[in-house]
C-alpha positions in Angstrom: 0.0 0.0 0.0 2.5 2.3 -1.3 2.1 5.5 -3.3 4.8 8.0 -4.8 5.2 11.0 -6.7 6.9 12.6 -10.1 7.6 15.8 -10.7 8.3 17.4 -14.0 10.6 19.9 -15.4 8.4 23.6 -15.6 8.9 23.3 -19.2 6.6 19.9 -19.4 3.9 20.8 -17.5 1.1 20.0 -20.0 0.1 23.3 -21.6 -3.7 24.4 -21.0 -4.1 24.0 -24.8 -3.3 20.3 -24.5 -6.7 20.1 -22.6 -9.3 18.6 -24.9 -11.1 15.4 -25.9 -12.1 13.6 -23.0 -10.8 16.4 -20.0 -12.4 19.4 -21.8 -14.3 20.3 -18.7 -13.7 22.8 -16.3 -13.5 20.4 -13.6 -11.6 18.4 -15.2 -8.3 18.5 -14.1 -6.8 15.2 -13.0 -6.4 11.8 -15.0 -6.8 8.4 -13.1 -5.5 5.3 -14.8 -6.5 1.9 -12.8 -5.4 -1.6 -13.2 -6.5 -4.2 -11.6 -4.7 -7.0 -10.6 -4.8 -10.5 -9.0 -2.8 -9.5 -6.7 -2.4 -5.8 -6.6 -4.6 -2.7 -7.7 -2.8 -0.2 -9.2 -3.4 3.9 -10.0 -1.8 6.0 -11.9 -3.1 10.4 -11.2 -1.9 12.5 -13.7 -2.7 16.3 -12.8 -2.8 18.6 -15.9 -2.5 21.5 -14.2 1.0 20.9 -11.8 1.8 17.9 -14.1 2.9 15.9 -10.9 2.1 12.2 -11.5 1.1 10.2 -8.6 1.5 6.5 -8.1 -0.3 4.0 -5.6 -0.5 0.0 -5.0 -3.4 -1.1 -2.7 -4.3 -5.3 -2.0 -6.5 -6.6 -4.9 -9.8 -8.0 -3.3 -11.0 -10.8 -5.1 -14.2 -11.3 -3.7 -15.1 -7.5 -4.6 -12.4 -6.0 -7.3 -14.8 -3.0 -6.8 -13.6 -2.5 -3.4 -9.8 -2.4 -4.0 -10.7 0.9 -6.2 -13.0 2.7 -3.6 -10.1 2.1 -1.2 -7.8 3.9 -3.7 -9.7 6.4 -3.7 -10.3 7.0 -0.6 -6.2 7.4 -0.3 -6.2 9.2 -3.0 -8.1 11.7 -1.4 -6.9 11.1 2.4 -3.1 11.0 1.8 -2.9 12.9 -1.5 -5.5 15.6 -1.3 -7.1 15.1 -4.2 -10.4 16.4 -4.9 -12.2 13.7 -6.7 -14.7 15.6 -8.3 -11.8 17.4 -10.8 -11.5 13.9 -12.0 -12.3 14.0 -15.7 -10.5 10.9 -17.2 -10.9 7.1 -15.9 -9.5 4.6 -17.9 -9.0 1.3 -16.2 -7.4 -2.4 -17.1 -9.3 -5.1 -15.9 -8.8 -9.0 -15.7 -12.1 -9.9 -14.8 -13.1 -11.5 -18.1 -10.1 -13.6 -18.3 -10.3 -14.7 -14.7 -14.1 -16.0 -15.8 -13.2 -18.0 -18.6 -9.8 -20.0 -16.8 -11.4 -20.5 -13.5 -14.5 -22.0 -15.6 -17.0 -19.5 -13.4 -19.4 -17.7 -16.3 -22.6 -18.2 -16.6 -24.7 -21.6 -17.2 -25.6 -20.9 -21.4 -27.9 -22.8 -23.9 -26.8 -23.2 -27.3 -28.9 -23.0 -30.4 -27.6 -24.1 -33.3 -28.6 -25.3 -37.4 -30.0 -28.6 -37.2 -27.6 -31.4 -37.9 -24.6 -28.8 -36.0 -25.5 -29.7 -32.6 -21.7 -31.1 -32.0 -19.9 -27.7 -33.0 -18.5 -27.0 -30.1 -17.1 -30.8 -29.3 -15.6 -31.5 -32.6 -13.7 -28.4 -32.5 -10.8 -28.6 -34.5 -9.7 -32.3 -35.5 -6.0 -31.6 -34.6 -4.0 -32.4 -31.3 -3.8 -29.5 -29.4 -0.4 -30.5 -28.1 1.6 -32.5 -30.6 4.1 -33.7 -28.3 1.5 -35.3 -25.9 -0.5 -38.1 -27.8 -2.5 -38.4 -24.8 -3.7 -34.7 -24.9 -7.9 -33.7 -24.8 -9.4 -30.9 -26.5 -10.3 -28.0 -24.1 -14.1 -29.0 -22.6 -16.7 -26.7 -24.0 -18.0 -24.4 -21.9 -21.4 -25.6 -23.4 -22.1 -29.1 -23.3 -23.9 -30.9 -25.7 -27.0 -31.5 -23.5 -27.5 -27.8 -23.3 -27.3 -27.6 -27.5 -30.9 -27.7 -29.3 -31.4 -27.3 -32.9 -33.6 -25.2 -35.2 -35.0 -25.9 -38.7 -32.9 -23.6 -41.1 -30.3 -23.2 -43.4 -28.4 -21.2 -45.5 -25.9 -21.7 -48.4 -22.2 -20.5 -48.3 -23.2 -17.5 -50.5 -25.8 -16.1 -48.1 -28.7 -17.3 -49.9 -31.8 -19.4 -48.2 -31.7 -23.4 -48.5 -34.2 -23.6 -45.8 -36.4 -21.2 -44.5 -36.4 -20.5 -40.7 -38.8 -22.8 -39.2 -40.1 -20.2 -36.0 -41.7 -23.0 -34.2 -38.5 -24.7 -33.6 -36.8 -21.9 -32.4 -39.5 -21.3 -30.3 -39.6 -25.7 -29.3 -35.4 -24.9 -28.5 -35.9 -22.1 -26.3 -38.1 -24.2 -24.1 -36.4 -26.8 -24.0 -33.6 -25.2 -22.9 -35.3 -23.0 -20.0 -37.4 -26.1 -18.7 -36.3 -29.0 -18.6 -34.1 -28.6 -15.4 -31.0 -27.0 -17.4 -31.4 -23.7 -15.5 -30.0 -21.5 -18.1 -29.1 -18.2 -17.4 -28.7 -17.1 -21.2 -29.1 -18.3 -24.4 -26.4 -18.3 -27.6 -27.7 -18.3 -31.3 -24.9 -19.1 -34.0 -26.3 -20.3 -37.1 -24.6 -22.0 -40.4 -23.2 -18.8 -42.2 -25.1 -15.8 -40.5 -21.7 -14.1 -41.4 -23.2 -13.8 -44.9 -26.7 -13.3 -43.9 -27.8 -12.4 -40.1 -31.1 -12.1 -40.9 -32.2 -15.9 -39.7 -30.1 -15.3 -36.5 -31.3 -12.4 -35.9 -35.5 -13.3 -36.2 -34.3 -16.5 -34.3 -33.0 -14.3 -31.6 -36.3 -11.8 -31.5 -38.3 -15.1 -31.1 -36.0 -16.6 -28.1 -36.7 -13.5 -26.8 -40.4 -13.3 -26.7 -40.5 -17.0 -25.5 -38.8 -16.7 -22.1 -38.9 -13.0 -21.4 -35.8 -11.5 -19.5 -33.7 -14.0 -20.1 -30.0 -13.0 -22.6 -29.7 -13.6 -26.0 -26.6 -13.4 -27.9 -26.5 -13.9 -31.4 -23.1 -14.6 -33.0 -23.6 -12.1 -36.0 -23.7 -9.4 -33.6 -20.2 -10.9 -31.7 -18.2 -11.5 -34.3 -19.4 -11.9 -38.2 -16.9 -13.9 -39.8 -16.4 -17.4 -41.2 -15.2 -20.6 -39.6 -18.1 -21.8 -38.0 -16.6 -23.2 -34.8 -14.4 -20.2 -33.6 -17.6 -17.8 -34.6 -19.4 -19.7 -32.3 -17.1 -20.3 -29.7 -16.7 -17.0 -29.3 -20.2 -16.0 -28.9 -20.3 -18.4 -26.3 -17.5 -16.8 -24.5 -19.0 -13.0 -24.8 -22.3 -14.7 -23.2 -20.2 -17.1 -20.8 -18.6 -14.0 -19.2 -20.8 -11.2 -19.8 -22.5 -11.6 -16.2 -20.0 -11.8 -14.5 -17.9 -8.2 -16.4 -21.5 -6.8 -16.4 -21.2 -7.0 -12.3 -17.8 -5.7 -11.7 -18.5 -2.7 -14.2 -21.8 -2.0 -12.1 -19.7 -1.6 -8.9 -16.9 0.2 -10.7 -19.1 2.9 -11.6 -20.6 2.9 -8.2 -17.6 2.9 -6.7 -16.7 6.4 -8.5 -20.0 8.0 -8.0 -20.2 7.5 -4.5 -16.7 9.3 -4.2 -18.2 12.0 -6.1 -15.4 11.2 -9.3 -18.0 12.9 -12.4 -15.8 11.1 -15.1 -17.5 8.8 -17.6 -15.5 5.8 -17.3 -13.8 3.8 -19.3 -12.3 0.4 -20.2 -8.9 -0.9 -22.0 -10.1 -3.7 -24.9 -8.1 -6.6 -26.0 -7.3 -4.8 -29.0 -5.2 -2.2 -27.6 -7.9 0.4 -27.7 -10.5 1.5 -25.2 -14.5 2.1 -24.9 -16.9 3.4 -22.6 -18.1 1.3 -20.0 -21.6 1.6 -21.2 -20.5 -0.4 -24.4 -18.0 -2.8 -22.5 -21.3 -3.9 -21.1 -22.7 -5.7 -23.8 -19.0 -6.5 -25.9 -17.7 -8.3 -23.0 -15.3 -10.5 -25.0 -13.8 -7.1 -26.1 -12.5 -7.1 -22.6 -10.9 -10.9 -22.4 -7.4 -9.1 -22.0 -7.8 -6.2 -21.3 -5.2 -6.0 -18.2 -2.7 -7.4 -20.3 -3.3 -4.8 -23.3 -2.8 -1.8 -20.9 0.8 -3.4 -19.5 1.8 -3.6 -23.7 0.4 -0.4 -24.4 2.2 1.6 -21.6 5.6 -0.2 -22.5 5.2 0.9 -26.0 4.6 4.2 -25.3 7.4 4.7 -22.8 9.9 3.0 -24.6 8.6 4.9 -27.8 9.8 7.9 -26.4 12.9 7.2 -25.1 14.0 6.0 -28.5 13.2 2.1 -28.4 10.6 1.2 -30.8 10.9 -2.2 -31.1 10.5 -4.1 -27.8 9.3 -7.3 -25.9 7.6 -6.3 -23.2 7.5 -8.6 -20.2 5.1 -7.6 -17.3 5.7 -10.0 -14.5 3.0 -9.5 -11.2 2.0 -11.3 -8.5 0.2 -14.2 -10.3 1.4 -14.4 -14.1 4.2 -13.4 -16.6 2.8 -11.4 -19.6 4.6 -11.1 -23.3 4.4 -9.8 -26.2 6.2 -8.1 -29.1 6.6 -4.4 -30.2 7.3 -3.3 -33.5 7.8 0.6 -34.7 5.9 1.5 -31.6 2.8 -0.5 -32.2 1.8 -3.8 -30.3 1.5 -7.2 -32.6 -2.3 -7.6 -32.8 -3.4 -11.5 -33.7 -7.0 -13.0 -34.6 -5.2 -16.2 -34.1 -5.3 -16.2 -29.9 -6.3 -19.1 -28.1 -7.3 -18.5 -24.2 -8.8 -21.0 -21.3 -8.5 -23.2 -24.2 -10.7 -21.0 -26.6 -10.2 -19.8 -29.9 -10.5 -16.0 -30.1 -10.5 -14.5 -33.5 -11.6 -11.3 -33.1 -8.4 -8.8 -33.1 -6.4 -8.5 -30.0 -3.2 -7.6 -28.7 -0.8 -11.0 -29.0 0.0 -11.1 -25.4 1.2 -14.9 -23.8 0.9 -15.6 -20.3 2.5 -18.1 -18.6 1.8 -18.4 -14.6 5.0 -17.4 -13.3 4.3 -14.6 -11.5 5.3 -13.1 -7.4 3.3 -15.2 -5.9 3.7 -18.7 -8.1 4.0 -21.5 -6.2 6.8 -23.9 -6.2 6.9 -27.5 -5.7 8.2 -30.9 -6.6 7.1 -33.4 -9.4 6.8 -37.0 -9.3 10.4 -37.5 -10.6 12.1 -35.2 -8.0 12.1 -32.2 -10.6 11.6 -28.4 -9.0 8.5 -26.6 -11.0 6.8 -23.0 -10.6 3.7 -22.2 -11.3 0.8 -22.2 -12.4 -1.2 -22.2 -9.1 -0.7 -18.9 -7.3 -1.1 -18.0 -3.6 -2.6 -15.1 -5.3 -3.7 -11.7 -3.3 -5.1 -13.9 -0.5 -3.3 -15.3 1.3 -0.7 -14.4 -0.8 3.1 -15.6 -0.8 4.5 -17.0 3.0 6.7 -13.9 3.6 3.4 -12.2 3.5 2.9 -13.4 7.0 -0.9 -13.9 6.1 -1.7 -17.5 6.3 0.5 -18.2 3.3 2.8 -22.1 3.7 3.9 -23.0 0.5 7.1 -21.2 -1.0 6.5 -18.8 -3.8 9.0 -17.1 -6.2 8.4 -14.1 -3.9 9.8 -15.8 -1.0 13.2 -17.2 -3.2 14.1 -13.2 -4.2 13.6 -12.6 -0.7 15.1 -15.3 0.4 18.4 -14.5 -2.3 18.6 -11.0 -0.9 17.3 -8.8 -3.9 14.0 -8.1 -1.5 14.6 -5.7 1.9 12.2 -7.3 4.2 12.1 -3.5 5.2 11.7 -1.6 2.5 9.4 -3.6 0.7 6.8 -1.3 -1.3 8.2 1.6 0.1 8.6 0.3 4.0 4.2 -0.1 4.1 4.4 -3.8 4.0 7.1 -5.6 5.7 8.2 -8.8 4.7 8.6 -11.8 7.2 12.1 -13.4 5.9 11.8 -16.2 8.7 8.8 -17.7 7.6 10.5 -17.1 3.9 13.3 -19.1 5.2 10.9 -21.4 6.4 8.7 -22.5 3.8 11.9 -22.4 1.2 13.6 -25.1 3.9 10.3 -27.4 3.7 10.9 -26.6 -0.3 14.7 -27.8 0.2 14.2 -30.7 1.4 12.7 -32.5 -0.9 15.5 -31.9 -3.3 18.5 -32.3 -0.8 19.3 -28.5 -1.6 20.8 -26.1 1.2 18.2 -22.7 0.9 20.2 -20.3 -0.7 20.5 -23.6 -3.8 16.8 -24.0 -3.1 15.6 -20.2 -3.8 18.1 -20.2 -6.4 16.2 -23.2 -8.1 13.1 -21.6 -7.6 14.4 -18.6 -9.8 16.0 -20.3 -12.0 13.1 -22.3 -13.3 10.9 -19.3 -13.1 13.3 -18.0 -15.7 13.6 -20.9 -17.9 9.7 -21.4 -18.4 10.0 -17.2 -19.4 12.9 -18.5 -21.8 10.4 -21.5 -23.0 7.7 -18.9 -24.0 10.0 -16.2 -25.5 11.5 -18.6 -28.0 7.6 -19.7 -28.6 6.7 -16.3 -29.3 10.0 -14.7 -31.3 9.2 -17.9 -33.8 5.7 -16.8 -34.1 6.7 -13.1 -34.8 9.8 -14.4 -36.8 12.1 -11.4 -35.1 15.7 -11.4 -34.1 15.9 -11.1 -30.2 19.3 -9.3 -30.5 17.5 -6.2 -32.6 15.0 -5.2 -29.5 14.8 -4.2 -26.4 13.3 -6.4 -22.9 10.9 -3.8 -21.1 10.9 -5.3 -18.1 7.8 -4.1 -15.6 5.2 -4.9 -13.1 6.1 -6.2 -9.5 8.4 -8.2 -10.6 9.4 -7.7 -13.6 12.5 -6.2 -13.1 13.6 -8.9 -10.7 13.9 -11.1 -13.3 14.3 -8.7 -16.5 18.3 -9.3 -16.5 18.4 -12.7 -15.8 15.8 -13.8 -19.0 17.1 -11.2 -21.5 20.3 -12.9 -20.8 19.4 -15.8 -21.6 16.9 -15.3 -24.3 19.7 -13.3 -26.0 18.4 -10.0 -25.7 21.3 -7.0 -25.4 19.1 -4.4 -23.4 16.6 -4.3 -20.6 14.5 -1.1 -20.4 13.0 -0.9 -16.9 10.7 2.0 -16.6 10.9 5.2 -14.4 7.3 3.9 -12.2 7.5 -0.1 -13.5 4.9 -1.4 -11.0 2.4 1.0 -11.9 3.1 1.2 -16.0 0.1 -0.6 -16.9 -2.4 1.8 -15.1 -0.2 4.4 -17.2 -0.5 2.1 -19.9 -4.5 2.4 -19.5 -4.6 6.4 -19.7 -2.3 6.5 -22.7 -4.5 4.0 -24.7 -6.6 5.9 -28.0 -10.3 4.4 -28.9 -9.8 1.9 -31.1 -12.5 -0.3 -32.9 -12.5 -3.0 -35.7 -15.0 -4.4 -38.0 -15.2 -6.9 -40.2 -16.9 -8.9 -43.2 -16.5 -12.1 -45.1 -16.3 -12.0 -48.9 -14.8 -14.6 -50.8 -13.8 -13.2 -54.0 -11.2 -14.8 -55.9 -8.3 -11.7 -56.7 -7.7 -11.3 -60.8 -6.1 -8.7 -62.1 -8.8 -6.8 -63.4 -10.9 -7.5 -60.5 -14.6 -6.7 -61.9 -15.8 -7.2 -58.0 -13.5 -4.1 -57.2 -16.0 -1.3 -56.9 -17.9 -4.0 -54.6 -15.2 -4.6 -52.3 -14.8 -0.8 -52.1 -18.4 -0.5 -50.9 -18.3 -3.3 -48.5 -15.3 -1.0 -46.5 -17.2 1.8 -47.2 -20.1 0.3 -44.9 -17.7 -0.9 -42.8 -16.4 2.2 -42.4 -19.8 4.0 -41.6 -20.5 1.5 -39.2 -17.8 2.1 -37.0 -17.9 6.1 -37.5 -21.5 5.4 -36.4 -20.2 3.4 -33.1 -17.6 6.6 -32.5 -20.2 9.1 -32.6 -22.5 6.8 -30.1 -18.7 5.8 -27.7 -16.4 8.7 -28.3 -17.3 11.6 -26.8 -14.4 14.0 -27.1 -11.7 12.1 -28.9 -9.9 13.4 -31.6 -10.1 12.7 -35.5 -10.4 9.1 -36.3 -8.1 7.5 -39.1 -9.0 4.5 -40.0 -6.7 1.1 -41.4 -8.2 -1.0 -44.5 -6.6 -4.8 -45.1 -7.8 -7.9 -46.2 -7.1 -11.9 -44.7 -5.9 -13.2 -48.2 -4.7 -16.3 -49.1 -3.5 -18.5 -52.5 -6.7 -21.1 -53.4 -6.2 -24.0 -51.8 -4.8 -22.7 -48.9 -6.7 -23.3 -45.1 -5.8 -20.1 -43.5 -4.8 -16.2 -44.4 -2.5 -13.2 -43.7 -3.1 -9.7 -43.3 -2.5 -7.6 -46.1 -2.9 -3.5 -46.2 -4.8 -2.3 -48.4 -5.2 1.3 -49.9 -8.5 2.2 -51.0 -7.2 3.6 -54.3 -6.6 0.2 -55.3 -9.9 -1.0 -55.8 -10.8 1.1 -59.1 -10.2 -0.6 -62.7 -7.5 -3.1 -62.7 -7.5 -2.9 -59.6 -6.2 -6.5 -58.8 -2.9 -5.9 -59.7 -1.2 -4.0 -56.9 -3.7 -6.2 -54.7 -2.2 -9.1 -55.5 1.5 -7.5 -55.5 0.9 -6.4 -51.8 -0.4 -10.1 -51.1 2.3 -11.7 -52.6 4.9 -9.3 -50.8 3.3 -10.1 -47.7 3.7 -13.6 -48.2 7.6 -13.4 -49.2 7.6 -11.7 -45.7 5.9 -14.4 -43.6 6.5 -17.5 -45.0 9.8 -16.0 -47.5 8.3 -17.4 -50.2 5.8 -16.5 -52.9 3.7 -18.1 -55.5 3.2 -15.2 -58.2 1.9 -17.3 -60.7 -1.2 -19.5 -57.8 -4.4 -17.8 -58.1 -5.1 -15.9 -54.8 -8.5 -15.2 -53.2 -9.7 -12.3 -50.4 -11.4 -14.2 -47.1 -12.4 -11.1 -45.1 -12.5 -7.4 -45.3 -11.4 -5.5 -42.3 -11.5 -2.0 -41.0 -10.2 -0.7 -37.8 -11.1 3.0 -36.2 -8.2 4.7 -34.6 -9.0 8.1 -32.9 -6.1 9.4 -30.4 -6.9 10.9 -27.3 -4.4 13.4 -25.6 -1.3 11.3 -23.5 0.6 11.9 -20.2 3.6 13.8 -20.8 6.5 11.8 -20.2 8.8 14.5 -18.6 12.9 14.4 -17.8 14.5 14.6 -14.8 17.3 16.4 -13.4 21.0 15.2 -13.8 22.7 13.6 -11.2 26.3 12.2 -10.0 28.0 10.1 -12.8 28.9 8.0 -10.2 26.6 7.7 -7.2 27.1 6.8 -4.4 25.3 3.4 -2.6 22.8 3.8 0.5 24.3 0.2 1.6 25.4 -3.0 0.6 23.7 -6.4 1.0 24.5 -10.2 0.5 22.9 -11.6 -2.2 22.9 -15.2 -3.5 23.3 -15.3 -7.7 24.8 -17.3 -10.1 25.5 -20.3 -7.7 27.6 -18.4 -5.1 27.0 -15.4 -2.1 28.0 -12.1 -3.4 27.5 -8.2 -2.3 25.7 -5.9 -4.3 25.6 -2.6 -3.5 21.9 -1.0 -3.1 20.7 2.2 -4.4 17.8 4.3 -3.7 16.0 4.7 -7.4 14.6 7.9 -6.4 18.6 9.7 -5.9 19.6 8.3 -9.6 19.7 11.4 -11.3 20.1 11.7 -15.5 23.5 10.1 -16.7 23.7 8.4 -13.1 25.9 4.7 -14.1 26.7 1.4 -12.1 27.8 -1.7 -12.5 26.8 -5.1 -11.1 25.7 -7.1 -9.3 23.3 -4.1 -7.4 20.2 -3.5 -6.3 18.2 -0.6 -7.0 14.8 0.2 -5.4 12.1 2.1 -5.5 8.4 2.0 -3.6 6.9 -0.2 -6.4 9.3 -2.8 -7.7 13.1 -3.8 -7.3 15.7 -3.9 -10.2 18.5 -6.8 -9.8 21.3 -5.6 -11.9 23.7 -9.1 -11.8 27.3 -9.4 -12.5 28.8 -8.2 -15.8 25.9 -5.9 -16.6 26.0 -2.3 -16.7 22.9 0.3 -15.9 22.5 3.6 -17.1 19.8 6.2 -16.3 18.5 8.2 -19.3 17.1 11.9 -19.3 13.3 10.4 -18.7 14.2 8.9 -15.7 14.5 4.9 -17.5 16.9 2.5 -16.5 18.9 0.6 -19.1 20.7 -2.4 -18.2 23.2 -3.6 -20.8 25.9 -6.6 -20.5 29.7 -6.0 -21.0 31.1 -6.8 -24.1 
């Protein structure tokens, strides 16, 4: 429960002029970024008038998220004397949605579905979902097949009618469903290629309606319209399956503010790297499925952005998981490709792997004597041993303390002291199972933490097909820059970027997010040369485009001009799945194929470094996505300081097999240029950077760290 302040240089305070958009009001003179964790709740203030940005960590409550940010605000305003009425901006990260969907806690859901479709959601996709295990099991649904009905209808591939709706047996399915002892608590609709032609999905859904009054209907054409019949439903099932359960928290979230008098409208960070009002998150609540992570990616972009790294893997590592994903000229990777709690989620989002490796991991020993971390977390409550809350089982929390990088005393500032003797304590029980002394035993603990980080990098670097050695690790979160050194040297990465406020980056990361929408529509139109369907395809992103200029001027009160992105998922004929290609609207006149098909086959050299110029090629989808900016939080420079400072103390730490002293420096006296060489510690109220043997740190003129190996 720590909070902390920055000060800018007179010359950034953000001008008057800069205050627009979103904070045009009178009263409008702070900015609150919020994220909310498993483990910790963090805010980031940002007042436009002094330009001071304050930080604060307060306990996460699981059993009421809502309650971790009225307690925020109520320090907010206690400590920090902040008039919560000249709130104008909330923009918040939440992990709510994904929570639902890995714990298996949404909502109980009927399914209806084209007759002679009713196993959609168990046949999946006929592929092993691990290769390497042959005795692996599709995820389970989150619909079984007792809860699936079918209805009388059908429609052809092209969008045209092979069987009219039959009403009645829409009407037969949606009692069945609601009385036969299912207890339902919402009903999905995804018919055979509604994509094309909503129009049966959507009567169906006006009929469920009227049949059991009050009760949630979700059509999939509304979700998600696009082809592949299984991951369209899927993840209408999902955006039902958690809806309840986001709808809830949001409810309390905007209670929460109103009752503190805070006037702002808020909002929420999307998957996609965007935000939208809370009012919309409401009934999109797949939109939100990573939202927590998004803001982390976001905020490490921006930062490093300025400072002059625009390409950058970001790795945000808190108290229950370890996020990644990659950068590239400033911009996050997005994927339609994800899969999460076993689910396929192909609308766009930000390509962030998670992995649970986080503070409060817990470690233990497999059958064959092997040390593991992770995934079950101690979480918030009770939280890691050292917590001294109930807490037995060692925790990758309890090995840094337990290896020295952690001051029992200083730990978020000196407002929550760490208990190193029951540390020591549970690491011993840890020990002995392995025949390890404890310094070998919280070594172990670290260094397989690392190594299942070093699994999913190399995962994720093939995926991207990027060089490690041509970016930058931003390291961030609670513990992030624990660890940042010790993966980047193994993954091969030269740099680590660690943050000026790293435990609090992704509640910055929430404020400096624009509003961002996507839409989509599935064509299949074979790609010639002279394209005679050109003027069609440029009328199908024409809609597109209305349709989400319509959605801006309903969500985006106050953001600037929107600029929107045209591509297409194109692939040669034959071929099962597609790429993104960018598309410029000037294309699609006369002959317009031509540099359609050179952009495709360009994109495919790049991918795949290869390309078929002579294979017929084909356009799967149309997409459009809505970018409007909104104003960001100045990231301002600091003062310079010694060349050479001095250390506060020194401290035995245990690192690369052996004891060793590192010296230990206050983050907050490293002035611009400030240098020092490892092994050290540097803290600071929200995190702790390890900076091991043979590395060298440098502080830049925004306050960043770099750390950099010799040689």
């Amino acid at each position: 429960m720590r909070s902390w302040r920055t000060r800018p240089l007179d010359s950034d305070i953000l001008p008057r002029c800069r205050q627009g958009g979103t904070i045009a009001e009178p009263m409008a003179r702070h900015w609150l970024g919020i994220d909310i964790g498993g483990t910790f709740t963090d805010f980031a203030l940002f007042d436009t008038q002094t330009g001071e940005l304050v930080g604060l960590k307060v306990p996460s409550t699981p059993h009421e998220f809502a309650e971790a940010v009225r307690a925020g605000l109520v320090r907010l305003a206690d400590e920090h004397g902040i008039d919560l009425r000249e709130i104008g901006t909330v923009v918040h990260g939440t992990t709510i949605a994904v929570n639902t969907l890995i714990q298996r806690t949404g909502a109980r859901l009927g399914l209806l579905v084209t007759q002679g479709f009713r196993d959609v959601l168990e046949l999946q996709r006929l592929r092993m979902p691990n290769p390497f295990d042959l005795h692996g099991a599709r995820p389970v649904p989150l619909i079984p097949r007792a809860r699936v009905a079918e209805v009388r209808e059908r429609l052809r591939a092209d969008g045209t009618v092979d069987t009219p709706l039959d009403e009645a047996s829409v009407r037969d399915a949606a009692h069945h469903l609601t009385r036969t002892g299912q207890s339902v608590e919402g009903l999905v609709i995804s018919l055979l290629h509604s994509y094309r032609r909503p129009a049966h999905e959507q009567r169906a859904r006006a009929i469920a309606e009227a049949a059991v009054p009050g009760l949630p209907v979700t059509a999939s054409s509304d979700v998600w319209p696009q082809a592949r019949e299984y991951e369209r439903t899927a993840l209408a099932v999902l955006d039902a399956y958690v809806q309840p359960k986001v709808r809830r928290y949001l409810e309390g979230f905007e209670q929460a503010l109103a009752a503190r008098g805070a006037p702002a409208i808020p909002y929420v960070t999307k998957s996609n790297g965007g935000i939208m009002p809370v009012a919309a998150a409401r009934t999109r609540a797949a939109a939100t499925l990573l939202s927590g992570p998004a803001s982390g990616v976001i905020g490490a972009a921006y930062v490093a952005g300025r400072a002059g790294f625009p390409n950058v893997i970001t790795l945000d590592v808190g108290g229950t998981s370890a996020d990644m994903a990659v950068v590239e000229d400033g911009r996050p990777r997005v994927s339609t490709s994800e899969h999460i709690g076993g689910v396929p989620v192909m609308m766009p989002v930000v390509g962030v792997s998670a992995i649970g490796a986080g503070g409060g991991s817990v470690a233990w020993v497999d059958d064959v004597g092997l040390p593991k971390v992770g995934p079950q977390s101690t979480g918030a409550e009770p939280g890691p041993a050292c917590y001294g809350r109930g807490g037995k089982e060692a925790t990758l929390t309890d090995a840094f303390l337990v290896s020295g990088f952690l001051d029992p005393d200083r730990f978020l500032g000196g407002r929550m002291r760490l208990d190193r003797s029951l540390a020591e304590a549970a690491i011993a029980r840890f020990a002995d199972r392995l025949g390890m002394t404890a310094d070998e035993a919280a070594e172990s603990i670290v260094r397989v933490a690392v190594s299942t980080m070093y699994a999913e990098f190399t995962k994720i670097l093939s995926r991207a097909a990027v060089d490690p050695r041509a970016f930058a690790l931003v390291a961030f979160g609670g513990a992030g820059p624990v660890v940042g050194a010790l993966v980047a040297r193994e993954v091969g990465i030269p740099a680590v970027f660690v943050p000026r406020a790293p435990g609090t980056l992704c509640a910055l990361g929430a404020l400096s997010a624009d509003i961002v929408n996507d839409a989509v529509r599935t064509v299949h139109t074979r790609v010639e040369t002279e394209l005679s369907e050109a003027a069609a395809l440029r009328r199908q992103y024409e809609d597109l485009r209305a349709e989400l200029a319509e959605w801006l001027a309903r969500f985006g009160a106050g953001a600037g001009a929107a600029a929107f992105r045209y591509a297409a998922d194109m692939r040669y004929v034959g071929q099962s799945y597609e790429i993104d290609v960018p598309v410029e609207l000037g294309w699609l006149g006369p002959g317009g194929g031509a540099p359609l098909l050179a952009a495709f086959h360009r994109a495919h050299e790049r991918a795949f470094g290869h390309a078929d110029r002579a294979a017929p090629a084909e356009v799967v989808n149309l997409r459009v996505q809505l970018r409007a900016e909104r104003p960001r939080v100045p990231i301002t420079e600091i003062s310079a300081g010694a060349a050479t400072p001095t250390a506060r103390t020194t401290r035995r730490i245990w690192l690369d097999g052996r004891p060793t002293e590192a010296r230990v420096f206050d983050r907050a006296a490293l002035g611009r240029g400030a240098r020092l060489e490892g092994p050290a510690i540097v803290e600071q109220p929200d995190t702790t950077v390890l900076v091991p043997g043979a590395h060298l740190g440098e502080v830049d003129r925004f306050g960043n760290l770099l750390l950099r190996r010799k040689g």
